[in-house]
C-alpha positions as CSV (number, residue, x, y, z in Angstrom):
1,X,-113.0,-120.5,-112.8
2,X,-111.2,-120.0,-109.6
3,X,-113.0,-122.7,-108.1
4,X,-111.9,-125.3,-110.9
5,X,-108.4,-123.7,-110.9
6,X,-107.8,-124.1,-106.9
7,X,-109.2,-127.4,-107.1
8,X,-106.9,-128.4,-109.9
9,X,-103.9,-127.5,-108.2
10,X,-104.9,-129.4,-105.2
11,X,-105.5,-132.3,-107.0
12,X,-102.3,-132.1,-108.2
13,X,-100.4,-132.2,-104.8
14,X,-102.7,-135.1,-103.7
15,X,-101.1,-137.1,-106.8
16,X,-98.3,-136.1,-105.6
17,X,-98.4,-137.3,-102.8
18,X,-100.2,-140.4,-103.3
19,X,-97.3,-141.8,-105.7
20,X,-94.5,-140.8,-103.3
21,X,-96.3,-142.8,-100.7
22,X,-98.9,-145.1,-101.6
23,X,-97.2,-146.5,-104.7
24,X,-96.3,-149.6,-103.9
25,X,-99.3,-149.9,-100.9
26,X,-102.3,-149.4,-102.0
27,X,-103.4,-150.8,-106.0
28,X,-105.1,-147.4,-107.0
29,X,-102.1,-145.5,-106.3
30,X,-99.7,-148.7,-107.9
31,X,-102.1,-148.0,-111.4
32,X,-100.9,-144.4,-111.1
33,X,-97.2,-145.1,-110.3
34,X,-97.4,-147.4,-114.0
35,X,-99.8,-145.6,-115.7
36,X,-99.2,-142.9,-118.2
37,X,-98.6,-139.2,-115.9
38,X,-99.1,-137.2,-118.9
39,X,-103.0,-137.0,-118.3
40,X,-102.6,-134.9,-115.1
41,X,-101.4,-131.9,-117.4
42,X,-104.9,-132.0,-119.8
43,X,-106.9,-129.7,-117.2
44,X,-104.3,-126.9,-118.4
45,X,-105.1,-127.2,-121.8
46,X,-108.8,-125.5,-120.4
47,X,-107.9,-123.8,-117.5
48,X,-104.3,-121.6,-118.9
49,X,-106.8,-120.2,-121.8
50,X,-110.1,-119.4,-119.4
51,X,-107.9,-117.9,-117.1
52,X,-105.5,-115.8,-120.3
53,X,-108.7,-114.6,-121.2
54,X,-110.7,-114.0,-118.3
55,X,-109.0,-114.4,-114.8
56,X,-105.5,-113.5,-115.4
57,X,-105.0,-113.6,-111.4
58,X,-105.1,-117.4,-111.2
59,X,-102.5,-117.8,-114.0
60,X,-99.7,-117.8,-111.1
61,X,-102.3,-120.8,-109.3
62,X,-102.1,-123.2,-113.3
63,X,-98.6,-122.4,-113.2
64,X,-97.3,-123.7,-109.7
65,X,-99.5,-127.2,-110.9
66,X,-97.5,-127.1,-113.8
67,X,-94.7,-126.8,-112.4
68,X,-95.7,-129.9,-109.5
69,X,-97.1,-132.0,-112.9
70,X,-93.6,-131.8,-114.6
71,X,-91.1,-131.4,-112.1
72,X,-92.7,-134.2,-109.3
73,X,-95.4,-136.1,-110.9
74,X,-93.7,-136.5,-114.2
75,X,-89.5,-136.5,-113.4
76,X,-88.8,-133.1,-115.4
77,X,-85.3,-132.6,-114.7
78,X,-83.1,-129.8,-116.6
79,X,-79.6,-131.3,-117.2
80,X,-77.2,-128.6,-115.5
81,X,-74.4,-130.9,-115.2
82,X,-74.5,-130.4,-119.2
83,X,-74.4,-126.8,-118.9
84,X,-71.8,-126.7,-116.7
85,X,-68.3,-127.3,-118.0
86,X,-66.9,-130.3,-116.9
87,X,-63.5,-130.0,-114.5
88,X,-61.5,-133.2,-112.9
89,X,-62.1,-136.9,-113.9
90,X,-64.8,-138.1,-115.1
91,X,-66.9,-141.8,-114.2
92,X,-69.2,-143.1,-117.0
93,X,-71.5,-145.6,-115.0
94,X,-73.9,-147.7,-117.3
95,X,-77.0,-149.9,-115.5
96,X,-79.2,-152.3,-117.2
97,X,-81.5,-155.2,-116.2
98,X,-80.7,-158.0,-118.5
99,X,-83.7,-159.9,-117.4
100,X,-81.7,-163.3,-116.7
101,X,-79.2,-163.3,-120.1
102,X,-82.4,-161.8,-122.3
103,X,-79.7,-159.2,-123.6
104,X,-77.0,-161.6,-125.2
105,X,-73.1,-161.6,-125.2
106,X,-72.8,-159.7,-128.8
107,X,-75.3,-157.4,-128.0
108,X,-73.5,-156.3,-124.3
109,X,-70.0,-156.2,-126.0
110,X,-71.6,-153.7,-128.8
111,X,-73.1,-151.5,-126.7
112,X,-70.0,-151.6,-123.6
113,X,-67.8,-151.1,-127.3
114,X,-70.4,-147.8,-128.0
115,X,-71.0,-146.7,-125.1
116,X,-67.5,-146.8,-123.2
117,X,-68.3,-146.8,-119.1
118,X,-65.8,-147.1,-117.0
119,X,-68.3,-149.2,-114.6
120,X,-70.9,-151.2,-115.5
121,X,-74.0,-152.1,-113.2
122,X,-75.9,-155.0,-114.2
123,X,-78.9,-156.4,-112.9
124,X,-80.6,-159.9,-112.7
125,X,-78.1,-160.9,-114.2
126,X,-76.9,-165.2,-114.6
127,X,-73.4,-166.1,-113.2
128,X,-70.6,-166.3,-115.5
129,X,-73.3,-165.5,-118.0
130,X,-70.9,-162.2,-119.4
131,X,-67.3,-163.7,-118.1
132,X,-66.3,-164.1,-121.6
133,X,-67.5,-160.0,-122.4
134,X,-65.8,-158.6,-119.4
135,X,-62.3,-161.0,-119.6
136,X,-59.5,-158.8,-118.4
137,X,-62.1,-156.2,-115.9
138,X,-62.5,-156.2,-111.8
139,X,-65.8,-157.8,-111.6
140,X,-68.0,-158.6,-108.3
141,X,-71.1,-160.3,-108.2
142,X,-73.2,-161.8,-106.1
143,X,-77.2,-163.1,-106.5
144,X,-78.1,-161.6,-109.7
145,X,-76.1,-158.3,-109.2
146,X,-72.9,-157.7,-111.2
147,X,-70.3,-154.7,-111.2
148,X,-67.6,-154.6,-114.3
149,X,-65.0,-152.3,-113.6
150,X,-62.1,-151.0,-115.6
151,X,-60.4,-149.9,-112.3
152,X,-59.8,-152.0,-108.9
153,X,-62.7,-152.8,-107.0
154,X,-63.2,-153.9,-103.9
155,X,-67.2,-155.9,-102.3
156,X,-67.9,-153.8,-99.1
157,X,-71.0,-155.1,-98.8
158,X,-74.5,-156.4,-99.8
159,X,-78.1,-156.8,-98.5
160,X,-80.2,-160.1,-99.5
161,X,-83.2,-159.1,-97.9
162,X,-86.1,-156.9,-99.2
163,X,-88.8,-154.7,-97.0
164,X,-91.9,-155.7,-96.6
165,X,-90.9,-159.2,-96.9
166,X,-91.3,-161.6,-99.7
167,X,-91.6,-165.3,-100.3
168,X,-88.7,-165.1,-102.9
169,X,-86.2,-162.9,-101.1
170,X,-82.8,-162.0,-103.1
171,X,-80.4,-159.9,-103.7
172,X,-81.3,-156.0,-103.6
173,X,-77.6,-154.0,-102.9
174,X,-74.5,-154.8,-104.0
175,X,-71.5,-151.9,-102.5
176,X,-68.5,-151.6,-103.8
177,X,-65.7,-149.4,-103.6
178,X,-63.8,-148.4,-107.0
179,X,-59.8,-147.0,-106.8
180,X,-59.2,-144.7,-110.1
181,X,-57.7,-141.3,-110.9
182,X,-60.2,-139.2,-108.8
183,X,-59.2,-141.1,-105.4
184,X,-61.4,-144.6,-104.1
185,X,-65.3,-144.1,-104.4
186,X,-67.6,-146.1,-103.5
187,X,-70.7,-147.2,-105.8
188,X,-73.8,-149.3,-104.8
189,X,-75.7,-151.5,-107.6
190,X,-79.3,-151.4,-106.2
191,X,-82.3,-153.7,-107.5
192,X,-85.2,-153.0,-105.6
193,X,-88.7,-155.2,-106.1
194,X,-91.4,-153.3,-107.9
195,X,-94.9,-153.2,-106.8
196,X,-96.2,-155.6,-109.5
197,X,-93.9,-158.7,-108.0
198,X,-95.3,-158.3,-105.3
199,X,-98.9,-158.5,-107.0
200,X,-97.3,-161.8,-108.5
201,X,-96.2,-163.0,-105.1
C-alpha cells in the first residue's frame, strides 16, 4: 500500500512535468497534452479506500496527487474573481478562432449581440471578412489576427515569426493598447502553433 501510494504520487509529478515541458517535443508527451487527463485520477478510486480502511497515514500522500491531478495536470481553477465583489470598471474580452470565416457573419453578430464585450479577439481570421459586423468599432488587424474594440485603439506591435521555426510562418501576437474609462491598457491577441501543425509540417 505505501509502496503503490508513493509511487502514485510520483507518477503524478512526472506527468506533470512531462506536459509542461515535453508537450510540444517529444510525441508521447504531445498524446498526453491532447489526450483525455481525467485517467491520471482512476488510481484514487483504489488507493483513497485501501488507505480509509487500512493506512490512514498515507491519506495526506493520495491527497497532495489529488491536488497536483486537478489543480496542474487537469487546469482546476476556483473562480475567486466571482467571489469577490466587483469595484471599478470592468473589460469583457471575448476570443475565438474562426478557423478562416468557418463561424459566419450572423452567427458573430448573435453572439457579439449576447455576449456584449467590450473587446473582441479574433483569430485566423480572413480580412474584411467581419467589416460589415463590426462597422462603426476601432478595429486592427494584421495576418489573421483581429481586435474589435468599442473604445480607441492603438497597433503597438506584432510578431510574425514563431519558435522553433516553421515552413509556414505567420502571424502569432498582435499588441494593442485600448483608451476607456479605467485609463489606456494595453491587450495582446496571441495565436501560438500547436504541436499537431507542426506534425502536419
Amino acid at each position: 500500500m505505501r509502496v503503490a501510494t508513493w509511487g502514485y504520487l510520483v507518477a503524478a509529478i512526472a506527468v506533470w512535468v512531462v506536459l509542461r515541458t515535453a508537450g510540444d517535443r517529444w510525441w508521447v508527451a504531445t498524446l498526453m497534452l491532447f489526450g483525455p487527463r481525467w485517467v491520471y485520477a482512476t488510481p484514487m478510486l483504489v488507493l483513497a479506500p485501501l488507505a480509509l480502511a487500512f493506512r490512514r497515514r498515507l491519506l495526506w500522500a493520495i491527497g497532495l496527487a489529488l491536488v497536483i491531478v486537478l489543480v496542474p495536470i487537469m487546469g482546476f481553477c476556483f473562480p475567486w474573481a466571482r467571489l469577490a465583489a466587483a469595484t471599478g470598471p470592468r473589460l469583457r474580452v471575448l476570443t475565438y478562432n474562426v478557423d478562416g470565416g468557418a463561424v459566419g457573419r450572423d452567427a458573430m453578430a448573435a453572439l457579439v449581440g449576447q455576449v456584449q464585450p467590450d473587446v473582441i479577439h479574433l483569430q485566423e481570421c480572413p480580412a474584411g471578412f467581419y467589416d460589415e459586423v463590426f462597422r462603426g468599432w476601432h478595429v486592427c488587424s494584421e495576418g489573421g489576427l483581429f481586435i474589435a474594440s468599442r473604445f480607441p485603439v492603438h497597433r503597438r506591435d506584432s510578431v510574425a515569426g514563431v519558435h522553433p521555426p516553421h515552413q509556414w510562418p505567420r502571424q502569432s501576437m498582435l499588441l494593442v493598447s485600448v483608451e476607456g474609462p479605467f485609463g489606456e491598457i494595453g491587450l495582446c491577441n496571441v495565436h501560438l502553433p500547436s504541436p499537431l501543425q507542426y506534425a502536419d509540417g
